[in-house]
N, C-alpha and C positions, 0 to 999 in steps of 0.2 A: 504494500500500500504506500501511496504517498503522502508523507507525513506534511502538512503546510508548517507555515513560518511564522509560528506564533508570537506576537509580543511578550513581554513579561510584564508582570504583576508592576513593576516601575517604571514601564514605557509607558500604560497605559493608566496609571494614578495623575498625571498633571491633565489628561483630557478630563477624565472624572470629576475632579475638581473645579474645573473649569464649566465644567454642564451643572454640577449643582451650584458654583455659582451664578451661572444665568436663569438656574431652577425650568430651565429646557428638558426634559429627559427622552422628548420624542423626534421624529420628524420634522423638517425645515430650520431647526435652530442653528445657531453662528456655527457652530464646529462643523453641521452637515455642508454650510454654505464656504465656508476655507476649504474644507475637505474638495469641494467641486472646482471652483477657484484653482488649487493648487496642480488638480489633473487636466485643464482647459488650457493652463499653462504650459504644461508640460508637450502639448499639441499646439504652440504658437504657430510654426508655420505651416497650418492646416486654415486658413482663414477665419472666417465666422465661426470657433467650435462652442458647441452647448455640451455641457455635461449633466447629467441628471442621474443620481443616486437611485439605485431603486433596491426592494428589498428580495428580487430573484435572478436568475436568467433568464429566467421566464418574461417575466416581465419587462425585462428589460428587450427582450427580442420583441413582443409585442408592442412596445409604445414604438421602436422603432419603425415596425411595419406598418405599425398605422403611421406616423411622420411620412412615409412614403404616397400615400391619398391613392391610392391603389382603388381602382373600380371592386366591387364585391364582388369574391371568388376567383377575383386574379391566381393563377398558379405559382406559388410557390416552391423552390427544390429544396427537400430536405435530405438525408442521406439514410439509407433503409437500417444501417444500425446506428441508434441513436435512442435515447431513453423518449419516454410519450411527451415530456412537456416541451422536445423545440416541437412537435407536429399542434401540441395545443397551444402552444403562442399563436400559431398560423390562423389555426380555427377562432380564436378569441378575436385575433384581429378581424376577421371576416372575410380572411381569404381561403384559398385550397391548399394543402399539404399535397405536393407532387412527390414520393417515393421515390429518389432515385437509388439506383444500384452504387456498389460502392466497390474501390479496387481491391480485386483481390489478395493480393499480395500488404498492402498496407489499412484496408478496413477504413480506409477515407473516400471521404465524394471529394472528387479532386474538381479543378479547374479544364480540364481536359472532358472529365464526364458531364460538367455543368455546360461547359459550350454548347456537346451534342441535344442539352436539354433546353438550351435558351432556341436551336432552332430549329428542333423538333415540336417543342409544347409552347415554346413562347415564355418562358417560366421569366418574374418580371425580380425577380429576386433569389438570392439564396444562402441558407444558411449552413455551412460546414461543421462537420461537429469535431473537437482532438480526441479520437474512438483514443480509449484505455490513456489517453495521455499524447498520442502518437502527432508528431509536429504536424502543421499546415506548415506548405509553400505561400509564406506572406508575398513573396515576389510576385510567385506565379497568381493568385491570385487578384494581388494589385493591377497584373496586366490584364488578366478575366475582367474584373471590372470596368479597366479604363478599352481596353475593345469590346467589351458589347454593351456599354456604358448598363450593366446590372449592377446594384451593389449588393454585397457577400456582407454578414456578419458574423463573426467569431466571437463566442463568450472569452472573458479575461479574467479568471478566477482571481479575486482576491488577495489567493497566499502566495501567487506568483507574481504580487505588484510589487516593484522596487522604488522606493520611494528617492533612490539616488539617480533615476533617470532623470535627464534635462531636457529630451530632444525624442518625447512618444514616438512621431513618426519613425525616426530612423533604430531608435532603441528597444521599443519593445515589444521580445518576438511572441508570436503567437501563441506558440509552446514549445518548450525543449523539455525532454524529459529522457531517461536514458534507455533503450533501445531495451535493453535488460527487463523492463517493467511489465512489457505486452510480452513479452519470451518465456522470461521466467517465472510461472505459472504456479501458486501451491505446489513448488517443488519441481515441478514439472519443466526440463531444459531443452525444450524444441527441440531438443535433438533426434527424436524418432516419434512417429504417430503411432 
């Protein structure tokens, strides 16, 4: 398993502090509003960016899709393995979850498979998922979007934010995690079926 990157009990006492003294404990308070601030910044040379806090992936994939004003039941590509909430982001938003297949050898919907889907179904979007961990091609995918002008969204889990990056665009990847993770199995060392 992948263990995230916890704070300790000392990193995270001068926020605490700070929320009870503005006596905030919930949503929209000063700390959620630096907190957004700090990562908008971090994506300066991306122009106009908005950042908006939310409390899922889920839902963060759905306000997105709706941002998009997409007619109802627009096709969306999601990747055939993938847990139920990116297909119920799609449906919440009130589009279609399109199923695509995914490669075999790496368990991702790559940029390659989403092409054949933007001009076979027309799919007006897509979302990728990091199957077990397993990196996206940020590249390849920056250039899927900027050729069939679709945009792709990739969740950014949390324990994988570095709070030392200066430059989002260029610095942070999609996923890197070690090759060893999806292989080595309950014991199990891909070495024979």
């Amino acid at each position: 398993l992948m263990m995230p990157s916890l704070p300790t009990a000392d990193d995270l006492l001068p926020y605490l502090r700070r929320i009870d003294a503005n006596r905030w404990y919930s949503n929209f308070g000063p700390l959620v509003g630096e907190f957004e601030a700090r990562i908008a910044a971090s994506f300066a040379g991306a122009g106009d960016c908005k950042v908006v806090s939310v409390s899922s992936c889920t839902a963060g994939i759905e306000l997105a899709l709706r941002a998009l004003s997409l007619p109802a039941g627009a096709p969306i590509l999601v990747p055939a393995l993938t847990f139920i909430a990116t297909a119920s982001a799609v449906r919440c938003a009130g589009l279609s979850p399109v199923v695509a297949d995914v490669d075999p050898r790496s368990w991702l919907l790559t940029p390659e498979i989403a092409r054949a889907a933007v001009r076979t179904i027309g799919a007006r979007a897509v979302i990728p998922v990091t199957t077990f961990g397993a990196e996206q091609d940020g590249a390849a995918w920056s250039a899927f979007a900027r050729d069939t002008g679709v945009p792709f969204y990739v969740a950014l889990p949390s324990s994988t934010f570095d709070w030392r990056i200066t430059d989002g665009l260029r610095e942070i990847p999609i996923e890197e995690r070690d090759a060893d993770e999806v292989r080595l199995v309950d014991g199990w060392d891909g070495a024979a079926v």
